[in-house]
N, C-alpha and C positions, 0 to 999 in steps of 0.2 A: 387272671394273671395281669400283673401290672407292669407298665412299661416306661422308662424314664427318656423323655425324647425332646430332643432343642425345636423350639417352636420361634420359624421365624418372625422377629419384630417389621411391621412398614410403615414407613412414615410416608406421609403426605406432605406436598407441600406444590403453593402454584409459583407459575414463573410465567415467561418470555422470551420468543426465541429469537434469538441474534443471529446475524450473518459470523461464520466462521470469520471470512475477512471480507471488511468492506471502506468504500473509499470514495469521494467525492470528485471527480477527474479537475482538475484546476493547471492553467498554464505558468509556468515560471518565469514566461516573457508575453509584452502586450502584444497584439498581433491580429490581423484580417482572416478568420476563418475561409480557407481555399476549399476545405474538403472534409468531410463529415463520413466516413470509411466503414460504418457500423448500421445497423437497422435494431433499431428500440424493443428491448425484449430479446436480443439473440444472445448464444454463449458465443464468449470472444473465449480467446488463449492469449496465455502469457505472449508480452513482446507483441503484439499486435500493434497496426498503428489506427488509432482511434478518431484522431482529429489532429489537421494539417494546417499550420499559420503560416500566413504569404512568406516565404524565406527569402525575399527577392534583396532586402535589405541586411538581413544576417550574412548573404551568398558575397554581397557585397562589402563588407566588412573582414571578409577572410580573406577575399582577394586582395584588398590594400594591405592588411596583416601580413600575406605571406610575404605580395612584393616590397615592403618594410623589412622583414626579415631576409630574402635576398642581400637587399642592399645592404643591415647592417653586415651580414655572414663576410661580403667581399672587404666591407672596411676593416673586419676583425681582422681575415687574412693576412690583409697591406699590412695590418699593423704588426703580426704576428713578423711578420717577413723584416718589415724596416726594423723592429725592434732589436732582430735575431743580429742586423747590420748596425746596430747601435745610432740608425738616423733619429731614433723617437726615444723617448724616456719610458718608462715603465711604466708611470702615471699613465701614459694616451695609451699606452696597451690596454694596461685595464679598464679604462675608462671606455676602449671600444666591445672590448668583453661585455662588460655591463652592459649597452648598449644590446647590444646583440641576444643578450638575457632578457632583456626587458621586451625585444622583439619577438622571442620564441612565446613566452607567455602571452603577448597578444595575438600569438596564431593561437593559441591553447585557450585563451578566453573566447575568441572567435566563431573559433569551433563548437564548444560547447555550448553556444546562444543560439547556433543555425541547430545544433543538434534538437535542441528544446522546441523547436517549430515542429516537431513531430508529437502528439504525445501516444503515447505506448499503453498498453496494459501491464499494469503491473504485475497482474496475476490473473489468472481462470477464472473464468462467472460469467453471470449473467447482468449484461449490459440493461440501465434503467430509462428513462426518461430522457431527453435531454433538452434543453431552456437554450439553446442558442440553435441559430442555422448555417447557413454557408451566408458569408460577405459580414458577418456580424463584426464589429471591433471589440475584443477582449481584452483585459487588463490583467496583469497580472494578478491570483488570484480568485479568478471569477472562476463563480462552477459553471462546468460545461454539463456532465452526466454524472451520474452515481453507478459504480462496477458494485456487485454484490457475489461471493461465494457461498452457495449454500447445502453445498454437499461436501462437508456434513454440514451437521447446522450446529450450535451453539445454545443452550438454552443454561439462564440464570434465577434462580432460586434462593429461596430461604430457608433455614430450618430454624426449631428454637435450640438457644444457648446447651440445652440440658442437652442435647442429642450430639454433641462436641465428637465425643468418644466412640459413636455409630455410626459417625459418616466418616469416609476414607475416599483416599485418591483412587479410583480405579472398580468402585463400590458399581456395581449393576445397582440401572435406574431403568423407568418403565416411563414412557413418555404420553399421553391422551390427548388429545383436543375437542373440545365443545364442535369447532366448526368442521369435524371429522369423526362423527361418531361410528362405535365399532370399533375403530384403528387402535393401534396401539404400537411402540417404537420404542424399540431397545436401544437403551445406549452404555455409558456410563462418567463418573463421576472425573473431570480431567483437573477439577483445580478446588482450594478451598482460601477464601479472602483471609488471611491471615488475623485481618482485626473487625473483631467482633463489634458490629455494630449496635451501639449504645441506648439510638433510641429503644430500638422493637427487641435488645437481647436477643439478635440471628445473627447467625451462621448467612455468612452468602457464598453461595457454592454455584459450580458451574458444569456442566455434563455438556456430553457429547452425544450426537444421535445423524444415524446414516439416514439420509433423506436423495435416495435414488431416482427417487420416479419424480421429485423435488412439488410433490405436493404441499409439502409446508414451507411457507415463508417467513420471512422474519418479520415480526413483531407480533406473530400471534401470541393469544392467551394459552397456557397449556397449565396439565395439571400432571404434577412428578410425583412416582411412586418409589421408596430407596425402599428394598428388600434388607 
């Protein structure tokens, strides 16, 4: 007896695994590291605060901002008041308005540059290395640490052109690693590069794979199986 039976195709192909999301911690303002809130290698949580710049000059900036803002708020009043008795023109009303607008945004900008002496996490992971200590002077833009998420993890591949038609978003993929023999790590297919790269005629495609016990890291070599 003969039997007519779909026999699955698998393609192979190697790749690299990437942090789900990852991020270089960098300050938006220059500042004296007061405090370093983290230890190298641990999981932070989102909103966390990471690393603290001397705020002793931002603290001071908001207090002349707000007392600026008092003052202008009473001049607007007067003015609103004389105006209402026709002692002032309408010009010095508005013109005290204005004033007083321009004082609120300098609480508003203020505010927001004492905020930035904290930095925060942005997201979940595991906190890396970090190149600065306490008392350091930072500029803005200098890396402090690298945040890395890696459950799940991310891994990116290629296939050839011809196989266009056999790879799909949501395709079950089978993950390996040279430095983890044995293992093996299901995941599946979450995205595919729209444009087909020219030199090698691949497909670059990207899967997903739960990494719990977060034995793999990013940037290993791995080797993917598409069923």
């Amino acid at each position: 007896r003969v039997l007519t039976a779909a026999v699955p195709q698998v393609i192979t192909a190697v790749g690299s695994l990437r942090s789900d999301e990852s991020v270089t911690l960098r300050p938006e303002v220059a500042g004296r590291i007061t405090a370093i809130t983290f230890r190298e290698g641990e999981r932070v949580t989102k909103g966390d605060t990471l690393v603290r710049l001397d705020p002793s000059i931002s603290a001071a900036d908001v207090q002349q901002a707000r007392a600026n803002l008092t003052l202008a708020q009473s001049k607007y009043d007067r003015a609103v008041d004389l105006a209402a008795r026709s002692f002032i023109s309408g010009q010095a009303k508005d013109e005290a308005k204005n004033n007083l607008e321009v004082a609120q945004a300098a609480v508003a900008l203020a505010t927001a540059k004492l905020a930035k002496t904290e930095l925060k996490a942005p997201f979940s992971g595991l906190i890396g290395l970090r190149v600065v200590s306490v008392g350091d002077y930072v500029k803005e833009g200098a890396d402090l640490v690298n945040l890395e998420s890696i459950d799940p993890l991310k891994v990116d591949f290629r296939v050839p052109e011809t196989f266009l038609r056999q790879v799909q978003v949501g395709q079950a993929v089978q993950v390996t690693l040279d430095a983890l023999p044995g293992k093996a790590y299901d995941g599946k297919v979450i995205a595919l590069n729209p444009l087909v790269d020219a030199a090698g005629r691949a497909i670059v495609a990207g899967a997903q794979v739960r990494n719990q016990d977060t034995a793999l890291r990013p940037g290993m070599f791995a080797r993917v199986r598409l069923i």
